[in-house]
N, C-alpha and C positions, 0 to 999 in steps of 0.2 A: 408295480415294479418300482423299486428305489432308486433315482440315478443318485450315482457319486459324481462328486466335481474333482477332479485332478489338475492338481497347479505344481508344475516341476520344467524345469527347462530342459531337463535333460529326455531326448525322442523317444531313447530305450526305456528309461523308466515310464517314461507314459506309454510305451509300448507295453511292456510288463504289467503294470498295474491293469491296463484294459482290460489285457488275456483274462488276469486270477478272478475280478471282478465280473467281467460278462459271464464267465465259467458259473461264477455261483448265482446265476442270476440278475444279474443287477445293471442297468443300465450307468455309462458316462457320458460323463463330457469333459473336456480337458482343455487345461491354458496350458500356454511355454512360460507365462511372465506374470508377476500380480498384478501388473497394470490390465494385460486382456483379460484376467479373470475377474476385478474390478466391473469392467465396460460389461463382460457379459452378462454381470451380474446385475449391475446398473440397466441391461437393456430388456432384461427382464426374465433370463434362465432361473427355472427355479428345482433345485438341487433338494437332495435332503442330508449329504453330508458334506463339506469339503475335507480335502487331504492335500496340504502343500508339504512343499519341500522349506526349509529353513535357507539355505543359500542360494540366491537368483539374483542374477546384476538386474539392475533399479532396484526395484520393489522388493525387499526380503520378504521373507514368509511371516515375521513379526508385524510388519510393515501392512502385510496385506490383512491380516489376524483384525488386526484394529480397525480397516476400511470395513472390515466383512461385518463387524461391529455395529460400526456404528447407521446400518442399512436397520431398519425397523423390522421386514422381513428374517434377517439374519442374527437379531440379536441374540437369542435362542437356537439358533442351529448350530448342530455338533461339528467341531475343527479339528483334524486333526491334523500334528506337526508327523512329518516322515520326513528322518532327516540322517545324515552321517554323524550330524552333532549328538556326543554324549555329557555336555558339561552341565553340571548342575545350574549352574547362571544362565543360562539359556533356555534350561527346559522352566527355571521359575519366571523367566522373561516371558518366554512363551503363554506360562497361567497366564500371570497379569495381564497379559496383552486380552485375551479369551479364550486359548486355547484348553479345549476336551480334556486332550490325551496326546503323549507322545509316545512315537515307535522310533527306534534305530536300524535304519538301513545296514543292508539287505535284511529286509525281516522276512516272517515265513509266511506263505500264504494263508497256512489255514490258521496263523494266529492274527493277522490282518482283520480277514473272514470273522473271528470270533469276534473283537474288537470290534467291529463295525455292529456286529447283529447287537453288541451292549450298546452300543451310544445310539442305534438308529431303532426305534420302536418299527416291527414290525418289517423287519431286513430277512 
């Protein structure tokens, strides 16, 4: 089973994402903030995708992108941005930073679903 890691502060959307996720199989875990998802990640959970959010007081998702980086484990695993932002200067901040791939919220489940089986071998 693949877990996904979810980093969003907001409850409903980690409530959401859990649902469509465990639906299709797939095991989570989830931060509110990039700082807990940092520590968790530091303390040794090991994931096979993340999926943050762009906007979160401390830590943005840019922010966390580059910590997740720079973990030797992590430098190679697939990230992706799920976010309300649609500007072009943000989704190329986001490459730079490491990011996958970007979705704009509310997206659809089963195009999530599809996304994820591309970046994750064996999803």
């Amino acid at each position: 089973m693949k877990t996904i890691f979810v980093v969003d502060d907001s409850a409903t959307m980690l409530m959401s994402l859990e649902g469509v996720l465990t639906r299709a199989g797939m095991g989570v875990a989830k931060a509110t903030s990039g700082e807990d998802a940092v520590a968790q990640l530091k303390a040794g959970l090991a994931v096979d995708l993340v999926i943050t959010d762009f906007n979160m007081p401390g830590m943005n998702g840019i922010d966390l992108i580059k910590e997740i980086r720079k973990m030797p484990a992590y430098r190679f695993k697939p990230v992706l941005m799920l976010t309300t932002e649609s500007q072009v200067e943000k989704q190329k901040e986001a490459k730079a930073a490491g990011a996958t791939g970007w979705m704009v919220k509310p997206v659809d489940p089963d195009k999530l679903i599809a996304v994820i089986k591309q970046v994750v071998p064996g999803a």
